[in-house]
Every structure is written in structure tokens, then in C-alpha cells.
C-alpha positions as CSV (number, residue, x, y, z in Angstrom):
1,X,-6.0,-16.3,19.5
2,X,-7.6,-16.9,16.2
3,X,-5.6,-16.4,13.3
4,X,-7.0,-14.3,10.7
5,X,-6.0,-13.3,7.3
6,X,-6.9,-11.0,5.2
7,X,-6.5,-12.6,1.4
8,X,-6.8,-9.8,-1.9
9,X,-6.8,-11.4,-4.7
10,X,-5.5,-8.8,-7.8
11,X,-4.9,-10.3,-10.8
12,X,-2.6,-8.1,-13.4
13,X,-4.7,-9.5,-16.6
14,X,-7.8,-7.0,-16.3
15,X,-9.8,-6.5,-19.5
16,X,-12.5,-3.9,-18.9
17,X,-10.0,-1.7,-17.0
18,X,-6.5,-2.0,-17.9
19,X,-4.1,-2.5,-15.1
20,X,-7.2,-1.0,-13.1
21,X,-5.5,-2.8,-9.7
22,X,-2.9,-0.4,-9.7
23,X,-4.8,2.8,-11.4
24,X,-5.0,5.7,-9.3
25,X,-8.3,5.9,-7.4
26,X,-9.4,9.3,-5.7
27,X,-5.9,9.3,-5.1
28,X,-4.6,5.9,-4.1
29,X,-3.8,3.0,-6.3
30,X,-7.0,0.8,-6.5
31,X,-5.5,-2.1,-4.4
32,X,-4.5,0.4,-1.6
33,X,-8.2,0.6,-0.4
34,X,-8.6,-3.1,0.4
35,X,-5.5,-3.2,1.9
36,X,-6.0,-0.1,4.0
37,X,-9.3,-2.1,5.2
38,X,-7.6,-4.9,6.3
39,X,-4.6,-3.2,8.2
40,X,-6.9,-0.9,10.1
41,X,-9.0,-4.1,11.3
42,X,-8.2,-4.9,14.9
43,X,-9.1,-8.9,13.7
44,X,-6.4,-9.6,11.1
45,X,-3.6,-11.0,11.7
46,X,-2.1,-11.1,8.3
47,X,-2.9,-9.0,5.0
48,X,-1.8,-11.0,2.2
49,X,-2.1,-9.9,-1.8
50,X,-2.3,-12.7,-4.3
51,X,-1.2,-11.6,-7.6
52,X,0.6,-12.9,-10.9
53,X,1.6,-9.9,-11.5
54,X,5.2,-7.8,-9.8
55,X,4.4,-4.5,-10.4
56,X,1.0,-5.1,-8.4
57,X,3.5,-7.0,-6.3
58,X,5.3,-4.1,-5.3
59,X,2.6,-1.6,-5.2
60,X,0.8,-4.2,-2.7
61,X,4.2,-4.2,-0.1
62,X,4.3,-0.3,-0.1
63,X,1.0,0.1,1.0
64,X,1.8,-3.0,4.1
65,X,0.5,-5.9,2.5
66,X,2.9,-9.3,2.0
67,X,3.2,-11.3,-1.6
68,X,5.3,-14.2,-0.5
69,X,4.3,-15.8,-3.9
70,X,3.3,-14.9,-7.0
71,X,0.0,-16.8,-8.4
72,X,0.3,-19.0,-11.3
73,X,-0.8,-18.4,-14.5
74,X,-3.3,-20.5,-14.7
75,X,-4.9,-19.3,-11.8
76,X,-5.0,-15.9,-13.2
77,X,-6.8,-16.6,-15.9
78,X,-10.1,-14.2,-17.4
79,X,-12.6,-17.2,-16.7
80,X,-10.4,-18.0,-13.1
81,X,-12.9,-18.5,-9.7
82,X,-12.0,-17.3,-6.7
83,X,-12.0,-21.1,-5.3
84,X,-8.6,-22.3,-6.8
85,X,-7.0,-19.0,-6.1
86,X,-8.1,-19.2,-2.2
87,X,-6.9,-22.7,-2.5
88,X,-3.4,-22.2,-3.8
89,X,-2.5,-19.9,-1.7
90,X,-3.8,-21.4,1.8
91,X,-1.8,-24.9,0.6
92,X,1.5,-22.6,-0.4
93,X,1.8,-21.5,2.8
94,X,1.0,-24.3,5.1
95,X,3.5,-26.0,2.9
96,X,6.1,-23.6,3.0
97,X,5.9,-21.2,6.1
98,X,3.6,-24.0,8.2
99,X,0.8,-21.2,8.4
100,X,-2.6,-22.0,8.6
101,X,-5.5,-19.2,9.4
102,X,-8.7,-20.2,11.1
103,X,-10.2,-17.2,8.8
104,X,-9.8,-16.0,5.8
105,X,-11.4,-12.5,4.8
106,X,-11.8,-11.8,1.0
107,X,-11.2,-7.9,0.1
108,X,-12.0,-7.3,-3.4
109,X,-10.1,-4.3,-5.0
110,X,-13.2,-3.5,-6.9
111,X,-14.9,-2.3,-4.2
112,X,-13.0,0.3,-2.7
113,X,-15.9,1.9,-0.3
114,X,-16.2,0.3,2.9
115,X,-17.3,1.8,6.2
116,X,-15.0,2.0,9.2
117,X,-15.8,-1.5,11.3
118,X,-16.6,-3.7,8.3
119,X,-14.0,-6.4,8.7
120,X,-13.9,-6.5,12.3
121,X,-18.0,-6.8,12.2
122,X,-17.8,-9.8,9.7
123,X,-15.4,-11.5,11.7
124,X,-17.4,-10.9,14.6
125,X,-20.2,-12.6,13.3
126,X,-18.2,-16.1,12.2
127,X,-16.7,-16.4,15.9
128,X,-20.2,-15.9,17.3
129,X,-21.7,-18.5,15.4
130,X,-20.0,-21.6,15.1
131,X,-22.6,-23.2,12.9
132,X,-21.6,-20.6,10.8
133,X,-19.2,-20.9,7.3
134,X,-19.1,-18.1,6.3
135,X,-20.5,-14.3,6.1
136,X,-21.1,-12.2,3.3
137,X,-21.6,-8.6,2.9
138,X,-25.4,-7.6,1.3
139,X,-27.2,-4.7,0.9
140,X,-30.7,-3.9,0.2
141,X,-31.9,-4.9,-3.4
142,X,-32.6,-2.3,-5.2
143,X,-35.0,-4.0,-7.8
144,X,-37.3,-7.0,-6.3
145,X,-37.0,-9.7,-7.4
146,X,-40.9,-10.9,-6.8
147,X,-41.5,-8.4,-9.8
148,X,-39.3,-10.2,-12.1
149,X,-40.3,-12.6,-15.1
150,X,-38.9,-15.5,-17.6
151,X,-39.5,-15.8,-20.7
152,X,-40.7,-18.6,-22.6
153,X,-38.0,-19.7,-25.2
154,X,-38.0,-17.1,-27.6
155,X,-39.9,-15.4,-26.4
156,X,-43.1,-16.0,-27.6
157,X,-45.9,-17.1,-25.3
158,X,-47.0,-16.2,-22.0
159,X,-44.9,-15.2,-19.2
160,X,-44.1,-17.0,-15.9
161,X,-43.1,-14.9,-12.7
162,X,-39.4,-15.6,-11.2
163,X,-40.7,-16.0,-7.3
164,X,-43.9,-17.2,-6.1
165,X,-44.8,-15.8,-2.6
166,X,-46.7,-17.6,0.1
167,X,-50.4,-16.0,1.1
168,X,-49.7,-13.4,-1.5
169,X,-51.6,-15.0,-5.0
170,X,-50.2,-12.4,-7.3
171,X,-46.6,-10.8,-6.2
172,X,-45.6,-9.0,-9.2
173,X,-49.2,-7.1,-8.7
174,X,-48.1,-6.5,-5.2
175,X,-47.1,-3.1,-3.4
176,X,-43.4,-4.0,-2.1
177,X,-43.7,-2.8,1.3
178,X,-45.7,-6.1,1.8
179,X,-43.5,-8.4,0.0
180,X,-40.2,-10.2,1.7
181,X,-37.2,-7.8,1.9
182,X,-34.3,-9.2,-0.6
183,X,-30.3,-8.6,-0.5
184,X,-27.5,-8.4,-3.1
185,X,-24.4,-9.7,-2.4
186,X,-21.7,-7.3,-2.7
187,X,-18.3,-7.1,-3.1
188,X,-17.2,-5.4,0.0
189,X,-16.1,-8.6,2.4
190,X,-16.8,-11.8,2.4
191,X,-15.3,-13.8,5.9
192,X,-15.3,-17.8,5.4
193,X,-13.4,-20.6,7.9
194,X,-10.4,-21.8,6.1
195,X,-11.4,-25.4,6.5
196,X,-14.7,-24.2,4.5
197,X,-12.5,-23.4,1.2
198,X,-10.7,-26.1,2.1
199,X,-13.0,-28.8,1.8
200,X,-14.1,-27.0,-1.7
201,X,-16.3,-24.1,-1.0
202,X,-15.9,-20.1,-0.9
203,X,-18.4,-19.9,1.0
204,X,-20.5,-23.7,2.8
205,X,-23.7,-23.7,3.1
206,X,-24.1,-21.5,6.3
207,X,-23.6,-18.1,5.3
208,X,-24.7,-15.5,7.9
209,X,-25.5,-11.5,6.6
210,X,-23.4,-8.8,7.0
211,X,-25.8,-6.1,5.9
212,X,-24.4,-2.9,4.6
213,X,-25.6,0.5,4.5
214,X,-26.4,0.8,0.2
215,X,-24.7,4.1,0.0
216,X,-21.4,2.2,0.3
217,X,-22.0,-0.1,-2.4
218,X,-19.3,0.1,-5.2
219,X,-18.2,-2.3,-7.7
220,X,-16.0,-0.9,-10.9
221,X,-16.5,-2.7,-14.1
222,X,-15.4,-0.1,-16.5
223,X,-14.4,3.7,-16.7
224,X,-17.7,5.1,-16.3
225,X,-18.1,3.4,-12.9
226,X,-14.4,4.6,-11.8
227,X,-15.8,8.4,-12.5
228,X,-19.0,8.3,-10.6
229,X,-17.1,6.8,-8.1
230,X,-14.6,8.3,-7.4
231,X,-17.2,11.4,-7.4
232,X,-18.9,10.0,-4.7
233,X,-15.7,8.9,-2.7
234,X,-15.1,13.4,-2.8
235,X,-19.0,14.1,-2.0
236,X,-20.3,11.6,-0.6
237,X,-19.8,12.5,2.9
238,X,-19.1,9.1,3.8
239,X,-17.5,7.7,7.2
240,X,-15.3,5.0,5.4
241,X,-11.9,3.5,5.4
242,X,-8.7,5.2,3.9
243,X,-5.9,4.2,2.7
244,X,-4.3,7.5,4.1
245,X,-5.1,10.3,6.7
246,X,-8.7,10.3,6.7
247,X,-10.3,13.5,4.5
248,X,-11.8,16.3,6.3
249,X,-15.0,18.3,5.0
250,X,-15.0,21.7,3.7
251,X,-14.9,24.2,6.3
252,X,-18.5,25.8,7.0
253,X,-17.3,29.5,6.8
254,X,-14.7,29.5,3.8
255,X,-12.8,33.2,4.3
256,X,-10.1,32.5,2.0
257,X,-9.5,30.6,-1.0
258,X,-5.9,30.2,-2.1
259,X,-4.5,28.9,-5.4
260,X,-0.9,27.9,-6.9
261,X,-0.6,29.7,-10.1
262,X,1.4,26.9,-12.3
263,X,-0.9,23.6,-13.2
264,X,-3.4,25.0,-11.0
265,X,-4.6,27.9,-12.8
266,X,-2.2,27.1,-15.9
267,X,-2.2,24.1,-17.4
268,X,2.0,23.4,-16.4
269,X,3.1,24.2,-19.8
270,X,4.8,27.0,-21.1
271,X,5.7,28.0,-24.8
272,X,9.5,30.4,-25.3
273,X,10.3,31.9,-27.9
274,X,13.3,32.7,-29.1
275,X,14.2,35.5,-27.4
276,X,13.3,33.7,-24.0
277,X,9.5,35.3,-23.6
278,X,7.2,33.0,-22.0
279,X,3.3,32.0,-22.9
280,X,1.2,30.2,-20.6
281,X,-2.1,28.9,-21.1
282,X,-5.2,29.5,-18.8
283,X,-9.0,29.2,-18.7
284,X,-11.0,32.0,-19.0
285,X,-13.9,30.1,-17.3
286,X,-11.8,30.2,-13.8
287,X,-12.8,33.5,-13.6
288,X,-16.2,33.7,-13.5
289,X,-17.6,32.9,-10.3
290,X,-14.7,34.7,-8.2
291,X,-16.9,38.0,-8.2
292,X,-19.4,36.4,-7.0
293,X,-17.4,35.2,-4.0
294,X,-16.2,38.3,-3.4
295,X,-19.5,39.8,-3.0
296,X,-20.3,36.9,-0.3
297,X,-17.5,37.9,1.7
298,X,-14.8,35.2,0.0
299,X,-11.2,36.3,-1.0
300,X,-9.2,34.3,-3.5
301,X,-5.8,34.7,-4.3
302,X,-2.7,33.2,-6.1
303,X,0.3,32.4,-4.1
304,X,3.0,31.2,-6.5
305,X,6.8,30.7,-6.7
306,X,6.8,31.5,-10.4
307,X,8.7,35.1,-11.0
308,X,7.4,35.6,-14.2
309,X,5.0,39.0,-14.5
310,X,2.5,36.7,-16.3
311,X,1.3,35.8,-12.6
312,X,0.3,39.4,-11.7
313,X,-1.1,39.8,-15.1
314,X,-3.3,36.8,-15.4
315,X,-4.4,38.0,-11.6
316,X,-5.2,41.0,-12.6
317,X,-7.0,40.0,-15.6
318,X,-8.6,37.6,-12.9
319,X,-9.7,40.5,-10.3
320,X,-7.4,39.0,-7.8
321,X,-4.7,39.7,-5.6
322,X,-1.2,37.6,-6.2
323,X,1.8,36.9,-4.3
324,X,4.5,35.2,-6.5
325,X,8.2,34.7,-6.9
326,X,8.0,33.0,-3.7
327,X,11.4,30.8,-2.8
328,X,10.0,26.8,-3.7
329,X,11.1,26.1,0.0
330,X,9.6,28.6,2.0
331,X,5.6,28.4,0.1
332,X,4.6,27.6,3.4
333,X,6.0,30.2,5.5
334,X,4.5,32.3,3.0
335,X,1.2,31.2,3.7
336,X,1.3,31.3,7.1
337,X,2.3,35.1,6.9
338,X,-0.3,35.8,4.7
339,X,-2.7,34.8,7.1
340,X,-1.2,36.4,10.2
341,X,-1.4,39.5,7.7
342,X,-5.1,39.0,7.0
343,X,-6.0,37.9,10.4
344,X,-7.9,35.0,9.1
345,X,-7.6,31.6,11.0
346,X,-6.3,28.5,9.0
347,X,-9.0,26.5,9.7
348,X,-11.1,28.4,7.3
349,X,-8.6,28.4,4.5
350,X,-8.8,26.1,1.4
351,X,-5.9,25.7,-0.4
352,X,-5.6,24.4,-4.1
353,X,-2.0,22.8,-5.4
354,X,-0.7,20.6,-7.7
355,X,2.9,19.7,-6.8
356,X,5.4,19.0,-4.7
357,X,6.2,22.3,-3.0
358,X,2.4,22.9,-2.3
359,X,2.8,20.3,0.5
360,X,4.0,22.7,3.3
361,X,0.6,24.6,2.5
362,X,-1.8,21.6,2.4
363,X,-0.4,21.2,6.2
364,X,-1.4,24.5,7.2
365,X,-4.7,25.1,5.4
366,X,-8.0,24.3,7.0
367,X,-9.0,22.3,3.7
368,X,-6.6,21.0,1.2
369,X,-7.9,20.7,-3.1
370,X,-5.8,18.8,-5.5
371,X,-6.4,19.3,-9.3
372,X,-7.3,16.1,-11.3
373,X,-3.7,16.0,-12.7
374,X,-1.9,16.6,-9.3
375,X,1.5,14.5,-8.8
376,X,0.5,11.3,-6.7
377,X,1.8,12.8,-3.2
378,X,-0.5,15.9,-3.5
379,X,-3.4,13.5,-4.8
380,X,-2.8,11.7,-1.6
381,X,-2.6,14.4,1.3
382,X,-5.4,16.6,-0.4
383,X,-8.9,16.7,1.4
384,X,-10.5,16.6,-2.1
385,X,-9.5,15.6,-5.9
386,X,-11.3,18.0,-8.8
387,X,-12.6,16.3,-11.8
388,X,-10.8,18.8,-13.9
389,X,-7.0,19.3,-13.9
390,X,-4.9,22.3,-13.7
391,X,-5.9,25.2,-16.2
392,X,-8.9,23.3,-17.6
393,X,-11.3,25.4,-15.1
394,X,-10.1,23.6,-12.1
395,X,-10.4,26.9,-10.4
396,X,-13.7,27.4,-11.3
397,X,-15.1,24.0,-10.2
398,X,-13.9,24.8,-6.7
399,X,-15.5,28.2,-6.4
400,X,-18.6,26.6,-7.8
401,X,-18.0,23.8,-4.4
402,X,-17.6,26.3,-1.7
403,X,-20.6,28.4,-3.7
404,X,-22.9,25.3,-3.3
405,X,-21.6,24.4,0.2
406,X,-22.7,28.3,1.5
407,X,-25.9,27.4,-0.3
408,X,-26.6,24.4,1.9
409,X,-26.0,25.6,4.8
């Protein structure tokens, strides 16, 4: 049997992205992903997460992965290659647990998109070609690099193309359906024989394709990235790997639409006074597509645990029906009641929470919506995370969804 091991390197020293291995990613921390892509592979043998750092550490053993050691500093350094990290830790554990893969597969937590097969397709290809050291994930360049140029040193005088192309005189004049196809090297997988890094390489001088669909490609440098991201991870319609249950779509006929009232449609603060009268805070802006709903045959409604009047009043100001005052353990119950009430079928239910007691519903409800500030759990078991939290016009950014999904259909 050959002995594979999945190696993800997460160093706790990040610069661009503070503590970004560990930062919450369309609900998961970021490390989760990787390791979620190499405990689903039917090849690995071993998921191992080399880290400096122990609260990565311990995030990295609740999602299933192993840190038998902790990297040393100076192989966690900002300027550190991935050749001397590789290195320590194959030699730490041949010299202290006698282990020693035939393959090592490199998971970068920066690139948190894979589709499903990925691992056990790169390992594939090293066992079928034994001239091979390694395999590397690539996609399709997206700029050519037969239309590139240097520049003479600063930059004054003529130019000289980067690549010169055989039979074709002038390639930067060229159309590019007639110029040589090019790949980027992601960061998705990269699959190399352990006697490759061994002998001083990450990757030989064999290295076989694994080529990637482009829509997957992902690699998060800074915050900006981590938004559009995490956009595309909710949208994106991708078949890819989860750390978790795997995501289901929005249903095609939405009937119902049902929200928690409390950092869903609030913002889960509340101002007293001194004689014990409550305030909440909401966003006018949730209302303003819920007419339009209605018209296309859509109910929404608030089904809250929260006794205070202000529920009925801010769903009436709303033009919306509410149930609230609901006991926190039976939310569910209440949903399904609702809907035996309404004769509507779960599947064609979404549901919107925030917390802890919105669980029972997310496991009833056809589709499942988390606000941007959820608690982790809910984060976790939702179908989809909003951009905006709870009484920032979360509301509104979902009836705008199911609006555009009737649209498309």
C-alpha cells in the first residue's frame, strides 16, 4: 500500500492577513478547508498540519488533522520556503515515530476552493508515472505570456518580447487562438515523492499537470481577496470540497421565507431604561423588497422566542405576519407547525438565523441563511452566509437572492 500524507503547512506569523489560518472563512476557520481536502481523499493515509503556532495547533486537531510537533522558529519565518519546512518535518518523524511516506501532498490554506477528486487525481497521476516527481495543479493563464515584454534598463530604448515562438515571426502581433496554450501554477495541490524533497527539491524536474477548471482558482493575499471569495464560495455554484455537510442550493420555488427576529432583523442589542422599557434597533431597508415578494406569491414571516411586543410591532411596521414568545427549546417544533398549518412543504422553506436555538430550524427548512455575524455553529450548518449581519439589511439582501434566483429561472 503506498503511504501517503497529506502535509499543510500554516504558519501563525501572517502579515497581510492576521492570524488569517485560523480566520473564519464562509464559515470554517481557513485551515479547515485544506484539511477537509485531505480527509475526504480516499489516497491519504495521514493528514498532518505543520505549524509554530498552538492555537493553530488546536484548531488543526478539531477539524482531524495531527500536529505531533510544532515547527521551529526559524522555519516559520516571513522569507521561509516551503523546502526546509517539508524537510523538518519528514526527518522528525522518521526519527521519532520511524514513519516515512512514499508521498507527500502539499495543501495550502490559501486556497480553500478545490473540486471534489482533486487530491485523489494528483496522486493518481504520480503512481501512474514513475518517471514522474511530482504534479502540480495549473490552470489556464489568463494573460499570455507570448504578448509580454522587457524593458531595457530604465526604461529607455526599445523593447524586447518575453517569448519568441517557433514559425510564428511576430507573437505579440499574433491572434491567441494560434499561439501555444500556457498554465499558472496554483495553489490548490501540489503531489511530490518524498525522496524528491528529500534529495533537495519541492518539486524534481519531472513535474506532470494537474489541470484545473479556472473557476476554482483562489489564492487570498489580503482582505479584499477573502471577500470576493468567500462571495463566490456562496454563489458560485461550485461542486467542491467542504469542510462540513456539503451546501445545498436555493430551492427553485421559494413559498416561504422565515426569519428570527433578534440579530437577524435587529442588530442583537437592546437599550433599557430605567423603568425596564426596551429599544431595539432595525433597518428600515429590510423592508423594502417584501411587497414585492408578496405580490410573486412569497410569504415572509418572523418566528421569534423574544416576548417583547416590539416583535409584533416592528412586523407590523414590516407588513408581516409574526409568531414570537416562542419557548428557546421548542423553535423548531414551532416551525414545523407552522408549516403543517400553512400546508407548505419544508423543502421550499428558507430559513434565516443567527444563534444557537435557530439550529432545530436549520434542520427542518429546505434552505438554511446565516447572517454575516452568526455564532460559528450557525455559520457552519447554514446553506449560505450573507455579507451583511443581523439588522444591517440582512433581511433585505436575502429577499433581493431569492428575487434574483425567480428571475433566472
Amino acid at each position: 500500500m503506498t503511504e501517503t500524507l497529506a502535509l499543510i503547512p500554516a504558519r501563525g506569523g501572517s502579515k497581510g492577513i492576521p492570524r488569517k489560518n485560523i480566520r473564519n472563512f464562509a464559515g470554517y476557520p481557513l485551515i479547515a478547508w485544506s484539511i477537509a481536502a485531505a480527509k475526504q481523499s480516499a489516497s491519504v493515509t495521514r493528514v498532518i498540519v505543520s505549524t509554530d503556532d498552538e492555537e493553530i495547533a488546536a484548531v488543526a486537531r478539531q477539524f482531524g488533522a495531527e500536529t505531533p510537533f510544532l515547527r521551529p522558529a526559524e522555519h516559520a519565518q516571513d522569507a521561509t520556503t516551503d523546502l526546509p519546512v517539508f524537510v523538518h518535518a519528514l526527518k522528525w518523524l522518521a526519527e521519532n515515530e520511524n514513519y516515512k511516506p512514499d508521498i507527500v501532498v502539499q495543501l495550502r490554506p490559501t486556497s480553500p476552493i478545490r473540486p471534489r477528486g482533486l487530491v485523489d487525481d494528483a496522486v493518481k497521476i504520480l503512481l501512474d508515472h514513475p518517471d514522474a516527481d511530482s504534479v502540480r495543479g495549473v490552470v489556464s493563464a489568463g494573460q499570455n505570456p507570448h504578448k509580454m515584454w522587457r524593458l531595457p534598463q530604465g526604461g529607455n530604448g526599445p523593447m524586447q518580447n518575453l517569448l519568441d515562438v517557433e514559425g510564428i515571426a511576430e507573437p505579440y502581433n499574433a491572434p491567441r487562438q494560434i499561439l501555444p496554450p500556457v498554465y499558472w501554477q496554483t495553489g490548490h495541490i501540489d503531489a511530490m515523492r518524498a525522496a524528491t524533497i528529500l534529495n533537495g527539491s519541492m518539486s524534481g524536474k519531472n513535474i506532470y499537470p494537474l489541470v484545473i477548471d479556472p473557476a476554482y482558482t483562489v489564492d487570498i493575499d489580503n482582505l479584499q481577496d477573502w471577500a470576493r471569495y468567500e462571495h463566490l464560495v456562496s454563489t458560485g455554484g461550485l461542486d467542491m470540497l467542504w469542510p462540513g455537510r456539503a451546501r445545498r442550493s436555493m430551492p427553485k420555488h421559494v413559498q416561504l421565507i422565515v426569519t428570527d427576529f433578534d440579530g437577524v432583523i435587529t442588530d442583537n442589542r437592546v437599550w433599557t431604561d430605567e423603568n425596564g422599557k426596551e429599544t431595539v434597533v432595525a433597518s428600515r431597508s429590510d423592508s423594502m423588497r417584501i411587497r414585492e415578494l408578496r405580490e410573486r406569491g412569497i410569504e415572509v414571516m418572523i418566528l421569534s422566542s423574544e416576548p417583547n411586543p416590539v416583535v409584533k410591532a416592528r412586523a407590523r411596521k414590516m407588513g408581516i405576519e409574526a409568531i414570537h414568545g416562542i419557548d428557546i427549546r421548542g423553535k423548531g417544533e414551532a416551525l414545523k407547525n407552522l408549516l403543517a398549518e400553512k400546508k407548505i412543504a419544508a423543502a421550499n422553506v428558507v430559513y434565516i438565523g443567527n444563534d444557537l436555538n435557530d439550529l432545530p430550524c436549520f434542520e427542518i427548512a429546505g434552505w438554511t441563511v446565516a447572517v454575516a455575524d452568526a455564532y460559528p455553529e450557525v455559520l457552519q450548518a447554514a446553506d449560505h452566509v450573507l455579507a451583511k449581519p443581523g439588522g444591517h439589511g440582512a433581511v433585505r439582501e436575502l429577499c433581493e437572492m431569492v428575487l434574483k434566483n425567480m428571475d433566472n429561472r
